[in-house]
N, C-alpha and C positions, 0 to 999 in steps of 0.2 A: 755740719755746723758752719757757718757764716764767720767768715774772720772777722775780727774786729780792725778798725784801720787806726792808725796814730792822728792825731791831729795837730797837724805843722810842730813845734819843739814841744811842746804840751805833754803832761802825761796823761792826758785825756785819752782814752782806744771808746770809736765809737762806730757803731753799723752803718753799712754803707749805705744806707737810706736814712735817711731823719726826717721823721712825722712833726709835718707843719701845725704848726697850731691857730692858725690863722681865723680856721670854720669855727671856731669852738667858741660857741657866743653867740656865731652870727648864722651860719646854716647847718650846721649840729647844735641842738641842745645837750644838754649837762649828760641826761641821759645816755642819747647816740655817742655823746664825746668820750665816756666811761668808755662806753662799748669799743669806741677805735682805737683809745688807749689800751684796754687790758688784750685785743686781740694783736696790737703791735709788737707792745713787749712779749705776750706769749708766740710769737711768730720769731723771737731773736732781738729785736729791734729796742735799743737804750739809748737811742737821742732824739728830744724830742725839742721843738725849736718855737719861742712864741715870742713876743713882743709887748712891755706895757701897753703900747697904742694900739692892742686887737681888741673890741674889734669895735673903736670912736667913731666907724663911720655907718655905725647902725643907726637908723630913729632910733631913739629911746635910750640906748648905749652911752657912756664915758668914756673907756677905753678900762681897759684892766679886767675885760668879762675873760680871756682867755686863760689869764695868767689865775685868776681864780677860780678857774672849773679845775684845771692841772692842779692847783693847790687842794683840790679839796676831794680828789683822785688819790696824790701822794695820802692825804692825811687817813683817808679810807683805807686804800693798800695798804700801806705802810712801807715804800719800794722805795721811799725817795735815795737811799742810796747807792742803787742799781739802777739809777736813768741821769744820764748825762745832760740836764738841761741846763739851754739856751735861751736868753730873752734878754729887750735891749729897751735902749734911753736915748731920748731927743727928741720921739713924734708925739707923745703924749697932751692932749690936750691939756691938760696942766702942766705940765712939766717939759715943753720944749726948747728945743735946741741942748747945746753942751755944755753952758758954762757951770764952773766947778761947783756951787750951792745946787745948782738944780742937777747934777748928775748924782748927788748927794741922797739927793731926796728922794727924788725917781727911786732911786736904788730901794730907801727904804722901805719905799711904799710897793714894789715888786717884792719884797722880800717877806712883806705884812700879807701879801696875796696870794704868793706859793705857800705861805706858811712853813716857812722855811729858812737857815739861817745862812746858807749859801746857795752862790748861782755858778753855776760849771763852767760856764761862756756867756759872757756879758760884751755884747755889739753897745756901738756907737749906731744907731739903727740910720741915720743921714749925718754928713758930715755937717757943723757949724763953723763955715770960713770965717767967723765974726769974733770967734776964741781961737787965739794961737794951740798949735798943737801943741805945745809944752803946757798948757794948763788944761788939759784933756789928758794928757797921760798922765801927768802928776796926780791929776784926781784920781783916773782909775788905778793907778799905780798903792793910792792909799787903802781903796776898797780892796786890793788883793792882800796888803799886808796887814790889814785887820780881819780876813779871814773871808771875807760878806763873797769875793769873786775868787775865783780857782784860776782865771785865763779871762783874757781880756782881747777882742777882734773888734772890725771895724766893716761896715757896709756902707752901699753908695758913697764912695771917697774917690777922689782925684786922684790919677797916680801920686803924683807932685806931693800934695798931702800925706798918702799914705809913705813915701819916701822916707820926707820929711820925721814923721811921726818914729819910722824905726829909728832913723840914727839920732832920735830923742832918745828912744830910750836906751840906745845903746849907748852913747856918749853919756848917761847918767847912771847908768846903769839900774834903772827902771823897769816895770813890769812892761811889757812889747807885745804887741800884736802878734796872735799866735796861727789868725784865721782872716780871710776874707770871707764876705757874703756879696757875691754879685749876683747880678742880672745874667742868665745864661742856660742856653738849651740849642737843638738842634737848630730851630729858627730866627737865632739871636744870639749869631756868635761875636759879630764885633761890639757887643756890653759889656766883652769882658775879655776875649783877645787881644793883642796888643802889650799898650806900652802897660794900662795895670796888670794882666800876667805875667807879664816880664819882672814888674817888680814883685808878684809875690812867688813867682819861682824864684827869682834871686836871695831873696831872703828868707825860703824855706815854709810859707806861710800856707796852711791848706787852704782850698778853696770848698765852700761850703754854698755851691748853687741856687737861688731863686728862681721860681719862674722855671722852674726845672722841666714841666709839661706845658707848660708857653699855656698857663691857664685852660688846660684841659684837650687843646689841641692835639696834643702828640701824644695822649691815648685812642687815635684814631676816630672817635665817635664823631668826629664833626666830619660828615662827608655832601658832597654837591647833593643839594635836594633835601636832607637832612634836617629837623629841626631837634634840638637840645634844648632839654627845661633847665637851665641853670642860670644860676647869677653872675657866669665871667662867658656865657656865650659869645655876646659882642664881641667881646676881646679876642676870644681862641677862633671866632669863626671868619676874625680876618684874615687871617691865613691862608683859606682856602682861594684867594682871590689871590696867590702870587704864586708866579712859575715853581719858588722854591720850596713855598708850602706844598704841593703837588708833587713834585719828586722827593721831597722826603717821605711823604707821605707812601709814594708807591715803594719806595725802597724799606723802610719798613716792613710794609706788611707782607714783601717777599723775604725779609729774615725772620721775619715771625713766624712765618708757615714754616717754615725751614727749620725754626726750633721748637715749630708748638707751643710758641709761647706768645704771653699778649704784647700787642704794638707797645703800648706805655712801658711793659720792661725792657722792650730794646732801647726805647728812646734812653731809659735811665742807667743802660748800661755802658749805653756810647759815651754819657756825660760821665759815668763814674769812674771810665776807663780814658778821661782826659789828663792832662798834663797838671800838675798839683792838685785836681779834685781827689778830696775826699769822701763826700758823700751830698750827694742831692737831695735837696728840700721837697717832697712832694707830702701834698692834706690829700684825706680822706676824710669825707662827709659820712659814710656809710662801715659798716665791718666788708662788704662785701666788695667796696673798693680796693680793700688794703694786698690781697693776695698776689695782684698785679704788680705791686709795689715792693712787698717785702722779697717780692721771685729776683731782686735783680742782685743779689747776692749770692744766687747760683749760676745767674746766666753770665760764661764768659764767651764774648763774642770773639771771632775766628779774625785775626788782620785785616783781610779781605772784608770781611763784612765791615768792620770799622771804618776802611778807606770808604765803601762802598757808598756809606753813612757820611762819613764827609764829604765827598765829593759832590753827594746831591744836595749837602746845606751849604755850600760854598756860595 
């Protein structure tokens, strides 16, 4: 059985894999997305992570398809209080950026769509320079003491902001970032190395990765020669075109043969077994992607192999 991890002061404990919700809308239907969901959580797996604004950049979409397929899964199962979801306010085509009425509202209208009267982790999904941080936290500071948020985290933010933001709440003694969401995987380590880990290891904050498989990349499938039918090829197959995508890649798939196991769980083991992560964001489109994914809660990699794994993303 798969430990569950803490998430930064929280009393959140949640699997060290967290199913993106991203496809659900947009390259899973309602369907296949039932199907990734129920093989997740029967796999161990209770955080699931989406966003008001998944998925607005479909034709025909608004944004909130994701967060209503999940609501309408809960309402089927009847699980909702055995899964730790995450979903956030700012990108939503109605409802952007942070100021305090429209964090307000967003909320509600997420909450009218999970069908549901709380949200476990509620991101600031980009930060709004335009709103002082003290009228950002005081908002969400309200939605946790009326019940609607459990834990409140912040993504794509400034170190300097996110700083900012804790000794808000700490000087008022306000609800406080309990999570980061960056940018960050073997091939995009300075997104989130640096001065912002430093502040969210300072102040005890989990880091909760995006972009965890660099869009598909670091399950290996994209190799020289190669062609992939997917909608984030472009992205993940620029990698193959830099020295570093190349040596991760080979280091990889010599600790994968080494444990029998797939390239995408090493990838997500090295990320899990980083300095404040607690659990990496990776979707599945498919039930039969998920296996790769939820393995990384047995796979503990050897020192050696971790250095191994840094050395060649350096």
């Amino acid at each position: 059985m798969t430990s569950l991890r803490k998430l930064g002061s929280s009393d959140l404990e949640v699997f060290p894999l967290s199913l993106g919700g991203n496809v659900f809308g947009w390259t899973a239907d309602e369907a296949q997305s039932f199907a990734v969901l129920d093989a997740y959580t029967a796999g161990g797996g209770n955080f699931v992570d989406t966003a008001d604004a998944y998925s607005a950049w479909v034709p025909g979409n608004e944004g909130g398809e994701s967060e209503t397929i999940i609501g309408r899964w809960f309402a089927a199962r009847g699980n909702r209080s055995e899964v730790v979801l995450a979903t956030k306010v700012g990108a939503h085509p109605q409802f952007k950026g942070l100021a305090p009425a429209n964090i307000k509202a967003a909320a509600e209208a997420s909450l009218r769509r999970l069908g549901t009267d709380y949200i476990d982790l509620y991101y600031t999904h980009y930060d709004d320079p335009s709103v002082p941080v003290e009228e950002i936290i005081t908002t969400l500071d309200g939605l946790v003491r009326e019940g609607k948020v459990r834990a409140i985290a912040a993504s794509n933010i400034s170190p300097e902001r996110l700083q900012e933001s804790l000794e808000f709440s700490d000087r008022e003694g306000l609800a406080r970032y309990v999570a980061l969401q960056p940018h960050y995987n073997l091939v995009s380590r300075d997104t989130y190395e640096g001065p912002l880990q430093d502040v969210a290891s300072r102040n005890g904050l989990a880091a909760v990765p995006y972009y965890a498989l660099a869009s598909g990349f670091l399950t290996g499938k994209y190799r020289p020669g190669t062609k992939v039918d997917s909608a984030r090829a472009e992205g993940a197959g620029k990698h193959l075109g830099t020295e570093r995508g190349v040596r991760v890649l080979a280091a990889l798939d010599e600790i994968a043969e080494a444990h029998g196991a797939q390239v995408a769980t090493v990838a997500l083991a090295w990320l899990a077994a980083r300095p404040t992560v607690a659990a990496p964001i990776a979707s599945a489109r498919t039930v039969d992607q998920l296996p790769a994914l939820l393995a990384v809660g047995e796979l503990t990699l050897t020192d050696a192999e971790l250095s191994k794994l840094t050395q060649a993303s350096a």
